[in-house]
C-alpha positions as CSV (number, residue, x, y, z in Angstrom):
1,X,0.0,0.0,0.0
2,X,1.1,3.2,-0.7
3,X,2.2,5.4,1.8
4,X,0.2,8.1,2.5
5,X,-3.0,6.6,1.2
6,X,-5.5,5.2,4.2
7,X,-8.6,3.4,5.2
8,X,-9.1,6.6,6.8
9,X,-7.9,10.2,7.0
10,X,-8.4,12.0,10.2
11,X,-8.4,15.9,9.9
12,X,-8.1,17.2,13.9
13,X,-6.5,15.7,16.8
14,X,-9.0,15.9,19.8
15,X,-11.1,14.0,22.1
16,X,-12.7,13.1,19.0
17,X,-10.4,12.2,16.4
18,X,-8.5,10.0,18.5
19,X,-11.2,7.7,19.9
20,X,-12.5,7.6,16.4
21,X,-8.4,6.6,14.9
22,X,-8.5,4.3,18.1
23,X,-11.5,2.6,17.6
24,X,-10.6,1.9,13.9
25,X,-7.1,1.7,15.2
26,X,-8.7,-2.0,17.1
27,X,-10.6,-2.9,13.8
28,X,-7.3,-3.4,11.9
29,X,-8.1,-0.3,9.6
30,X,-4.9,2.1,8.2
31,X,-5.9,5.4,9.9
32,X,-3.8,8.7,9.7
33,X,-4.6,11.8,12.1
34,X,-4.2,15.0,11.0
35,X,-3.4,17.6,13.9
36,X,-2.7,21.5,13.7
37,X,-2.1,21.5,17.4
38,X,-4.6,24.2,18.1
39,X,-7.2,22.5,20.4
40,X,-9.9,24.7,22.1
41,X,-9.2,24.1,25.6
42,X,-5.9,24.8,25.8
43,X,-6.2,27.7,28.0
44,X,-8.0,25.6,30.4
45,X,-6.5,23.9,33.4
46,X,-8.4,20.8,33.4
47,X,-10.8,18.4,31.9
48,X,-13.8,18.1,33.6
49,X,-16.3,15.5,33.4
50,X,-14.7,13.0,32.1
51,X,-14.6,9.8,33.9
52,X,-11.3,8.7,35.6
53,X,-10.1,11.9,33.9
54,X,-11.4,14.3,35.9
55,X,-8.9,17.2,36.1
56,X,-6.9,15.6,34.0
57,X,-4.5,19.1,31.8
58,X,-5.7,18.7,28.4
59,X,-2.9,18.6,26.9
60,X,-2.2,14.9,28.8
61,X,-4.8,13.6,27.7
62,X,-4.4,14.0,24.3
63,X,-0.7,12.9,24.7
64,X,-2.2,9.7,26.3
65,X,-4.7,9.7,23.3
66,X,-1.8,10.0,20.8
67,X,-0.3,6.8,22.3
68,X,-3.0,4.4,22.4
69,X,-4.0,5.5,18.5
70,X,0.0,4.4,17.8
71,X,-0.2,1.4,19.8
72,X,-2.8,0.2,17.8
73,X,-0.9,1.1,14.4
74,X,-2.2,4.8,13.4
75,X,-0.3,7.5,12.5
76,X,-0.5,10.9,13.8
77,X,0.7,13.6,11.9
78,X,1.4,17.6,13.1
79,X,0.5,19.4,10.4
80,X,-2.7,21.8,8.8
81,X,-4.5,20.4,6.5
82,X,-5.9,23.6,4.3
83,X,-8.0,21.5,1.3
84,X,-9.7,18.5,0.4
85,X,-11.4,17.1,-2.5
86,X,-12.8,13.6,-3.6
87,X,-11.1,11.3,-5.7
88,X,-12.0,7.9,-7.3
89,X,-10.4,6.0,-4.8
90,X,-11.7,8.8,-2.0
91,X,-10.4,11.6,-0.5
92,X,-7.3,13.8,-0.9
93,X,-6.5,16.0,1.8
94,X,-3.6,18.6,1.1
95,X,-1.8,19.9,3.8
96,X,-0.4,24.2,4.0
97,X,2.9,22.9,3.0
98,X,1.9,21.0,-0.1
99,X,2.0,17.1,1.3
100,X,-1.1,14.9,0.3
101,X,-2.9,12.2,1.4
102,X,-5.6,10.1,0.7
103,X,-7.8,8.0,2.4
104,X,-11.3,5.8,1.7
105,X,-13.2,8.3,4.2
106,X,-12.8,11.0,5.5
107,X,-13.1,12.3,8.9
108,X,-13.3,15.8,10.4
109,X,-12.8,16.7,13.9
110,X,-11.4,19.7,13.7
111,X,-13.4,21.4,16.4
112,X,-14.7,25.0,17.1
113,X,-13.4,28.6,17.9
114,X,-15.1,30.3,20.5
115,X,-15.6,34.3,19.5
116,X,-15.2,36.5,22.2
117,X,-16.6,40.2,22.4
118,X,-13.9,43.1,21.6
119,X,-13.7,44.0,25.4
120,X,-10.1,44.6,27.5
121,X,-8.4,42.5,28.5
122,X,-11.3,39.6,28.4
123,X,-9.4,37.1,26.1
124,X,-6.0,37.2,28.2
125,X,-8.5,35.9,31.2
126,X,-10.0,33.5,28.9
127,X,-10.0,29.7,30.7
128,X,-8.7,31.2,33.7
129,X,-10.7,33.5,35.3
130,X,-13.5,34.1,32.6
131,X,-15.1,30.8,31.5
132,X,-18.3,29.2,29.9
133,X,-19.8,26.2,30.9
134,X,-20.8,25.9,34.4
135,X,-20.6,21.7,34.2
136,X,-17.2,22.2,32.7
137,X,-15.9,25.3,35.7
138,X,-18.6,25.6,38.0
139,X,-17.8,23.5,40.7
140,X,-14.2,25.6,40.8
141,X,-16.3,28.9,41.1
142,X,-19.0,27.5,43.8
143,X,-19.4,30.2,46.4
144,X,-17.7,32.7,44.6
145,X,-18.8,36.6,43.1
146,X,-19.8,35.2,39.8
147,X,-20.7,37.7,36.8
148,X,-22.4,37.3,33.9
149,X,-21.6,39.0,30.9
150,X,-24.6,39.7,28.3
151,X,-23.9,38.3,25.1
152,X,-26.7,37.3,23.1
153,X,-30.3,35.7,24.0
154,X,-28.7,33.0,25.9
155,X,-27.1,35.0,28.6
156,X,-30.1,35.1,31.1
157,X,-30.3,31.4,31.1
158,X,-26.4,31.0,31.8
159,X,-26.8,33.6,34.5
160,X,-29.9,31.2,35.8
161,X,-27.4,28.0,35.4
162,X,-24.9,29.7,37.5
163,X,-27.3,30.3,40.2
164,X,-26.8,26.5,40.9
165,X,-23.3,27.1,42.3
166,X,-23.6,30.6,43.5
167,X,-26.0,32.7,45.8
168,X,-24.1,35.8,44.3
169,X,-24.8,36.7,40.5
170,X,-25.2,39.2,38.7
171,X,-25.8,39.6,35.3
172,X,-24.3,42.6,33.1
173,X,-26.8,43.4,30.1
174,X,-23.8,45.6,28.2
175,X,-26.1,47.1,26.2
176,X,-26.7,44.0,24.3
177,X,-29.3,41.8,26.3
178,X,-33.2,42.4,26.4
179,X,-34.9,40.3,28.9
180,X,-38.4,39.7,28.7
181,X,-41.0,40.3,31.3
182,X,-41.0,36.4,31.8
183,X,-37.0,36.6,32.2
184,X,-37.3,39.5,34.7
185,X,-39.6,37.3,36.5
186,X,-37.0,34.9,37.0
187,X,-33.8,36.6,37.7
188,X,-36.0,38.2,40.3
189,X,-37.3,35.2,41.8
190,X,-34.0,33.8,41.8
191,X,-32.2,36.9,43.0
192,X,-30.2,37.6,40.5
193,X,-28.6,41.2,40.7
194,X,-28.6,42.7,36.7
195,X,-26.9,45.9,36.0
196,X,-26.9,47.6,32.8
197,X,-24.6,49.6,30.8
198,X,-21.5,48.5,28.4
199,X,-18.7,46.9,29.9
200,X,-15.7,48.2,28.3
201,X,-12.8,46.0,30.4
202,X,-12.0,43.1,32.4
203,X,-9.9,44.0,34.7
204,X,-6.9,41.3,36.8
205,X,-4.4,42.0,38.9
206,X,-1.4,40.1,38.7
207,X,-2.9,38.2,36.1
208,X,-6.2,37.3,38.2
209,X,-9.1,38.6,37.8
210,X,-11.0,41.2,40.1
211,X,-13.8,43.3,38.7
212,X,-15.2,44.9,35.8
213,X,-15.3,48.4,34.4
214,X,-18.6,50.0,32.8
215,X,-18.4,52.9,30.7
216,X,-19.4,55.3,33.0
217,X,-16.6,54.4,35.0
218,X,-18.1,52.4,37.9
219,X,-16.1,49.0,38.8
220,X,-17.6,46.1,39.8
221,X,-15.7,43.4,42.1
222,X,-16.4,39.9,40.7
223,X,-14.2,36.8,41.2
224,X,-15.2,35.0,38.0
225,X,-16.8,36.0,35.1
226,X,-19.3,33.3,32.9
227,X,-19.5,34.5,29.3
228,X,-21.4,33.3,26.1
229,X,-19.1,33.0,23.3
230,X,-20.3,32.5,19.7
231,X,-19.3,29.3,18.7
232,X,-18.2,29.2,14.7
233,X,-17.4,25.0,13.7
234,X,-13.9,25.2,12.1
235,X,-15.5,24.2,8.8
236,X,-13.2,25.2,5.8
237,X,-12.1,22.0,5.1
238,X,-15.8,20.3,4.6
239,X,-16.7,23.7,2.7
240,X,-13.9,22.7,0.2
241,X,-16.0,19.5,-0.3
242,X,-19.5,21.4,-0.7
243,X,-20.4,21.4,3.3
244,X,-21.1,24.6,4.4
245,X,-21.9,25.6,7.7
246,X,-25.4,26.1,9.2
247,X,-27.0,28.6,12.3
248,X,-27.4,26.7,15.6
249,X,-30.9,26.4,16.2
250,X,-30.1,28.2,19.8
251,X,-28.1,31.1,18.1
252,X,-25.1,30.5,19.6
253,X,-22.9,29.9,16.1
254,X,-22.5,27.6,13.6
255,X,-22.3,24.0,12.9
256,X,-21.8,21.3,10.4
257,X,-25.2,19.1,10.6
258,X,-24.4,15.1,10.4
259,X,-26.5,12.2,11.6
260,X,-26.6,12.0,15.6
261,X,-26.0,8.2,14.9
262,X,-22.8,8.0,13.0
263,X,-21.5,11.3,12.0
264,X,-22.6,10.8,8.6
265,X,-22.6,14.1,6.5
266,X,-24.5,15.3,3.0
267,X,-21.6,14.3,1.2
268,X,-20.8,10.5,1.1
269,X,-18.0,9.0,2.5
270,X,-17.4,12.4,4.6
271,X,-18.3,12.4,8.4
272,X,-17.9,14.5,11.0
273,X,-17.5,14.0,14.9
274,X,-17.5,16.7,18.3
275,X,-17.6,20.2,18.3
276,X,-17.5,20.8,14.6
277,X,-20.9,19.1,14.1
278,X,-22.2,19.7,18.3
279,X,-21.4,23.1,19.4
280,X,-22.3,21.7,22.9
281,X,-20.1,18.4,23.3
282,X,-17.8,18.2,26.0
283,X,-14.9,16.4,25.9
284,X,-16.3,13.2,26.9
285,X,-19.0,13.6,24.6
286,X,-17.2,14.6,21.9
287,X,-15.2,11.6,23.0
288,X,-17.9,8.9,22.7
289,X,-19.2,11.0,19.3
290,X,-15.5,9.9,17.9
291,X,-16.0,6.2,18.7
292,X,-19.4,6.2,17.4
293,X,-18.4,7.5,14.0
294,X,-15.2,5.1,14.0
295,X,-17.6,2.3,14.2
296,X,-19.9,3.5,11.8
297,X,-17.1,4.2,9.2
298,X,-15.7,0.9,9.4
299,X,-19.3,-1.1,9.3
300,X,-19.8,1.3,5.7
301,X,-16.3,0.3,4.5
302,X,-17.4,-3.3,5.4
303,X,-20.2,-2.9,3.5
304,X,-18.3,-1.8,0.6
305,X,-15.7,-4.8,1.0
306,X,-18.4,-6.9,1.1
307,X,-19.9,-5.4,-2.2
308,X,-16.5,-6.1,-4.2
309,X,-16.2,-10.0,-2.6
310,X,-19.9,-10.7,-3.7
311,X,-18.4,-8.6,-7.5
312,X,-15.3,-10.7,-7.1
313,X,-17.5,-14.1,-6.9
314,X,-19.8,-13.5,-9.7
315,X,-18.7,-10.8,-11.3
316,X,-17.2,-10.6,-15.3
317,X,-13.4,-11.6,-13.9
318,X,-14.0,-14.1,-11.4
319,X,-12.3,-17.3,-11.7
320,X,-15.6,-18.9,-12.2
321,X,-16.4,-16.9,-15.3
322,X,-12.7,-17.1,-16.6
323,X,-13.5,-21.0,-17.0
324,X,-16.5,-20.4,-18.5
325,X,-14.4,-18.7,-21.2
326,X,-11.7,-21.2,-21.5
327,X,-14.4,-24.0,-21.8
328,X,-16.2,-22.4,-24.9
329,X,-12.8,-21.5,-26.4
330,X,-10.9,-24.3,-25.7
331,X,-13.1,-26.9,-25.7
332,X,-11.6,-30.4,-24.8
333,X,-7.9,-28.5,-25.7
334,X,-5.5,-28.2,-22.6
335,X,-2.5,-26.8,-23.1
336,X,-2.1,-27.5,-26.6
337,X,-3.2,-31.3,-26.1
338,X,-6.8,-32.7,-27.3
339,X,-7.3,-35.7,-24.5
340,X,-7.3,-33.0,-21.8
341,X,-9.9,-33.1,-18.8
342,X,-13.2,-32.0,-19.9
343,X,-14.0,-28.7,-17.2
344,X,-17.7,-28.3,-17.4
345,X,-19.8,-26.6,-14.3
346,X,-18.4,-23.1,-13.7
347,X,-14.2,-24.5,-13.1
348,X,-15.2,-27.9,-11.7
349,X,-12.7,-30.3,-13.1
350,X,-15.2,-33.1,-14.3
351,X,-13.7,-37.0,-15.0
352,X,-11.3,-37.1,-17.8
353,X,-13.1,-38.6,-21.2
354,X,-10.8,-41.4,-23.2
């Protein structure tokens, strides 16, 4: 086999490209990963719920990861892959510095960016003292002066979700949240402090967080801050296939849509696994999405194996037919010789006629 041709090209290096590679790693398939090296919880400290991982940095687990998909005879390659298109074999993927591979399928993994608003000094506290999921950070805030920052129309329910682990929220409209009369009703009931008025910086200390500033000038002391990012799937490379990227149905970015049972996409033979095609997936979700898919892609490349066997067996070249054609041609004649076996029956040598 040549190479740099696969059962299965991998394009992204997470949670959920390297179950997937492991899982097909364990069916015997040829699998190649394709990392960039830019996963989206790399400012964070830990992973959080993920079983017998919990707290585990992020960037050991996907070391771990690496290893098991090479113990089981992947590859994993650093590198960006910037193209791909299909092929008669399958796939090409091209990387930014002109190397090419190819594969059966294709799978894309290649995660999400989070957009953050144009604030001060909000992205340098990104996964440190500002975070976003309350399942993934909120037991390491409990208790603490948690603000929200308004974002969009799901900032009143993240400010209601942080309520869990705190008695002391407040919620910062920024000239950019509405709430309903229904929503008032519930960040009353739930005593929920909401100030509005742009805020213009986040502002640390030594590198931790304290406060932020309004545009009026008045400071507010909070010791973490939740905020909403807009979540855009890193899609270019299944655009270059004819994919393009949908609206959430919540409005909190975009996504590639594939089948919930599978990863199968629009375009056959391509699939698509974790945040790329579920804005929401943790890690262990995106996790269990990548062995899913794994185990769908190699039941369809099964199916296709099994398609060129049943081609093989009856099909114009099989060695069935081939006698066929040396019986009409050759009649009794075998190897030049006229008393040769008679083959009748599809191949089966039949008693030799005297």
């Amino acid at each position: 086999m040549d190479a740099t041709r696969y059962d299965v090209v991998i394009v992204g290096g997470g949670a959920a490209g390297l179950s997937a590679a492991t899982t097909l790693g364990r069916a015997l398939r040829s699998v190649l990963v394709i990392d960039s090296g830019t996963p989206r919880n790399a400012p964070a400290a830990g992973v959080h719920g993920y079983l017998s991982r919990d707290g585990m940095n992020p960037g050991e687990l996907l070391a771990i990861g690496r290893s098991e998909v090479l113990s089981y005879g992947g590859t994993v390659l650093d590198g960006e892959a910037v193209s791909a298109r299909r092929t008669p074999e399958g796939f090409e993927v091209v990387l930014a510095d002109a190397r090419r591979f190819s594969g059966r399928r294709l799978l894309i993994t290649t995660g999400l960016t989070d957009e953050l608003p144009p604030i001060d000094g909000l992205r340098e506290q990104w996964g440190k003292g500002v975070v976003h999921c309350p399942y993934c950070h909120g037991w390491e805030i409990r208790g603490q002066r948690i603000g929200v920052l308004g974002t969009g129309p799901l900032s009143v329910h993240q400010a209601l979700l942080f309520r869990q682990w705190s008695r002391d929220i407040t919620l910062f409209l920024s000239d950019t949240v509405e709430p309903t009369d229904e929503e008032w009703d519930k960040l009353a009931a739930r005593s929920v402090t909401v100030v509005d008025g742009a805020v213009v910086s986040v502002d640390a200390v030594d590198g931790v967080l304290t406060g932020l500033t309004l545009r009026q000038g008045t400071s507010f002391d909070v010791q973490a801050l939740a905020v909403g990012t807009r979540m855009e799937a890193r899609s270019a490379l299944l655009e270059s296939l004819g994919l393009n990227s949908q609206v959430h149905p919540s409005g909190a970015g975009r996504f590639i849509e594939a089948s919930d049972l599978g990863g199968a996409t629009a375009v056959r033979g391509v699939y698509a696994a974790g945040n790329v095609s579920n804005l929401m997936a943790q890690v262990v979700t995106a996790a269990a999405e990548g062995v899913m898919t794994g185990a769908r892609i190699n039941a369809d490349l099964i199916e296709e194996e099994t398609r060129w066997a049943v081609d093989g067996h009856f099909g114009p070249f099989s060695i069935a037919s081939e006698a066929a054609v040396a019986q009409i041609v050759l009649g009794r004649r075998r190897h030049g010789l006229e008393d040769g076996p008679k083959v009748t029956d599809m191949g089966r040598a039949a008693t030799v006629e005297r």
